[in-house]
C-alpha atoms as one frame of an Amber mdcrd trajectory, in Angstrom:
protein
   0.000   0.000   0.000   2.488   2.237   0.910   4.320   1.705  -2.493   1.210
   3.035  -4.182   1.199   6.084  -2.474   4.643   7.004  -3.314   3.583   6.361
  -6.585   0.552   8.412  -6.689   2.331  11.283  -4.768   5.457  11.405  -7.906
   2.697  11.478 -10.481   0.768  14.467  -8.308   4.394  16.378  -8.115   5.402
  15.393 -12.176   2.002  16.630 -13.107   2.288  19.807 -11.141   5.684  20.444
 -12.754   4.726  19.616 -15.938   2.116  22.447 -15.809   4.347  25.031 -14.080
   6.414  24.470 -16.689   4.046  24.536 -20.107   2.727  27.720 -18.492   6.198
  29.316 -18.098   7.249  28.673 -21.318   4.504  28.443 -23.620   2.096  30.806
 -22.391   2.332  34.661 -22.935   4.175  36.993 -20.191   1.379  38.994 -19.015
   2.840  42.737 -19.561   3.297  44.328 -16.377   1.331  48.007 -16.080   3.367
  51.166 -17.232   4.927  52.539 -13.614   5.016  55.968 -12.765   8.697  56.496
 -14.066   7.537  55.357 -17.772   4.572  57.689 -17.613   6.834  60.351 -16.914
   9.239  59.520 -19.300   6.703  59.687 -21.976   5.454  62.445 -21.117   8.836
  64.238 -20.976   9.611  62.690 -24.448   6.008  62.804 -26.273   4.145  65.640
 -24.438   1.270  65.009 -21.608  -2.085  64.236 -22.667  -4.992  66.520 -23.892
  -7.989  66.930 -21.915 -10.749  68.768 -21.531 -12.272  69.853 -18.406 -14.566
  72.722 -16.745 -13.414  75.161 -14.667 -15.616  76.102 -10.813 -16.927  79.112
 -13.006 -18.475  77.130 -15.195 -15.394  77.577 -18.545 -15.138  74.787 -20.482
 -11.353  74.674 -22.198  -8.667  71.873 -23.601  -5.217  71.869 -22.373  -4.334
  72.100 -26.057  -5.749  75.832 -26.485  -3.254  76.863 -23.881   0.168  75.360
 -25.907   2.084  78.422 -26.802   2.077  79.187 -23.197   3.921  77.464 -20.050
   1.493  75.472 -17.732   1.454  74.237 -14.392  -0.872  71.546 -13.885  -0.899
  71.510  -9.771  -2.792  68.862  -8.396  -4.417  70.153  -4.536  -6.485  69.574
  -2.299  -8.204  71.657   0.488  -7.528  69.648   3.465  -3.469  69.217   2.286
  -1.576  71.010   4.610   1.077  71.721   2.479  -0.768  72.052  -0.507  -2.192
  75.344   1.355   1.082  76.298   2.272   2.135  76.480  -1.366  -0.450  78.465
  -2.948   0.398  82.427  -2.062   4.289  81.420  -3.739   2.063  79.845  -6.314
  -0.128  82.672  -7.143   2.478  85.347  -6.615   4.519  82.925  -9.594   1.757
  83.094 -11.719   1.047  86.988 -11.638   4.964  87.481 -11.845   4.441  86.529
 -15.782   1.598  88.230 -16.834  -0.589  85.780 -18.754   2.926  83.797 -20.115
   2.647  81.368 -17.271  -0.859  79.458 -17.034  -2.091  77.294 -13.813  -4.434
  75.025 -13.713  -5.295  73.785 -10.061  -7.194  70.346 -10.452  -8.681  69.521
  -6.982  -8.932  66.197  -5.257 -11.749  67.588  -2.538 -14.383  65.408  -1.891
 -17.089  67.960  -2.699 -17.028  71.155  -4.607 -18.331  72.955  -0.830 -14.956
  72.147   0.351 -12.972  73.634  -2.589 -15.562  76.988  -2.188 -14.493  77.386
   1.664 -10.864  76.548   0.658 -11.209  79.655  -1.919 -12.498  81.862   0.363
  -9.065  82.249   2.728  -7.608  82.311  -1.078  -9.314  84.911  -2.815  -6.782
  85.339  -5.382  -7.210  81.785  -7.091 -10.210  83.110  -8.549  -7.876  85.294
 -10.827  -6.903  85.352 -14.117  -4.523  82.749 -15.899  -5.743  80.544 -12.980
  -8.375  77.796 -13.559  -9.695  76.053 -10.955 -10.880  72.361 -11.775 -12.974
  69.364  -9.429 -11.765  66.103 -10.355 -14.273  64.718  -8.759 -13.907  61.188
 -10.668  -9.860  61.480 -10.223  -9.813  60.757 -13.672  -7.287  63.615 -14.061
  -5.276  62.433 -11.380  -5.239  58.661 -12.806  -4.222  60.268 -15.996  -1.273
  61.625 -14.698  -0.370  59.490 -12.108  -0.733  62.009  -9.092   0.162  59.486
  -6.188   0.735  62.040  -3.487  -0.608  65.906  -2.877   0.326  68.181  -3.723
   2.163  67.117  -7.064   2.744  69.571  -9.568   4.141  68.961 -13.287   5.483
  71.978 -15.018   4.589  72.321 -19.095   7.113  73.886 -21.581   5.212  76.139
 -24.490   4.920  72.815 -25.966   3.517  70.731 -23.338   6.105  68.516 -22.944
   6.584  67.636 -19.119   9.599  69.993 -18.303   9.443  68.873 -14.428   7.655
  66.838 -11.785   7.367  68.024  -8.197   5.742  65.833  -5.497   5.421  68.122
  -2.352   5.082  71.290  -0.763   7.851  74.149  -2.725   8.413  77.778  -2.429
   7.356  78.610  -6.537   7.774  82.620  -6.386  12.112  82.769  -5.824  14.921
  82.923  -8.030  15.349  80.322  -8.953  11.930  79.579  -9.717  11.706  83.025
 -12.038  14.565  82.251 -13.739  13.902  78.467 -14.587  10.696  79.902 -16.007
  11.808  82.495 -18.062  13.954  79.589 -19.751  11.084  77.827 -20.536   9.092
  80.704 -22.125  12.325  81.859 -24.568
């Protein structure tokens, strides 16, 4: 008896190899899912998607009718600590260049009461070359991989990703001026 079940037990462990190893090397790899460096590397290379979206005012625009100018696609969210603490340098950036220098602020609030309350300590987001967009589907976010707030990607006049920047900076310094003003010659 106990023969037998030796014998059954090398058939069970042959037959389990056997399919390991027609699966291994006859079936197809599945493709693992672009990661976040690849997205950003094609982006860099090929220029970031279009989309369209609606601004809190009610503006309807594509990304496209902005190329000619640089963007910054800044990805927020009310209750993001230092997503608030970025926005004066933000805003101050943005005025520094007169219409040259687009944002668009795409929101990741649950509801568009909390963005309204955010705006009212911030006033100055309601201003122009600043549009103010509720992802409320994150579709925006998925699109461009936004993993952590607040992210920001920076748009040459092309829209080709010219920089990614996951956290909290200080946007309105030198540095900051002058790396724009390279992008806009």
């Amino acid at each position: 008896m106990k023969q037998h079940l030796k014998a059954f037990a090398l058939v069970v462990v042959l037959g389990v190899l056997a399919v390991l190893g027609f699966n291994y090397f006859f079936l197809p790899k599945v493709q693992e899912a672009p990661t976040a460096m690849a997205t950003v590397e094609s982006m860099e290379k090929n220029g970031v998607p279009n989309f369209s979206a609606e601004t809190l005012s009610g503006e309807k625009f594509d990304l496209e009718s902005l190329k000619g100018k640089v963007v910054i696609l800044n990805f927020w969210a009310s209750w993001c600590g230092p997503c608030v603490e970025e926005v004066p340098s933000l805003i101050k950036l943005v005025k520094e260049f007169k219409g040259d220098v687009q944002l668009i602020a795409i929101s990741g609030d649950s509801s568009v009461e909390d963005i309204n309350i955010f705006l009212k300590s911030f006033p100055e987001l309601k201003g122009e070359n600043i549009k103010i967009v509720y992802d409320q589907d994150r579709s925006k976010m998925k699109m461009f991989d936004v993993a952590r707030l607040p992210e920001s990607m920076v748009l040459s006049k092309d829209h080709k990703l010219a920089k990614k920047l996951v956290g909290s900076i200080n946007w309105y310094n030198e540095d900051s001026i002058a790396y724009m003003k390279t992008l806009l010659k």
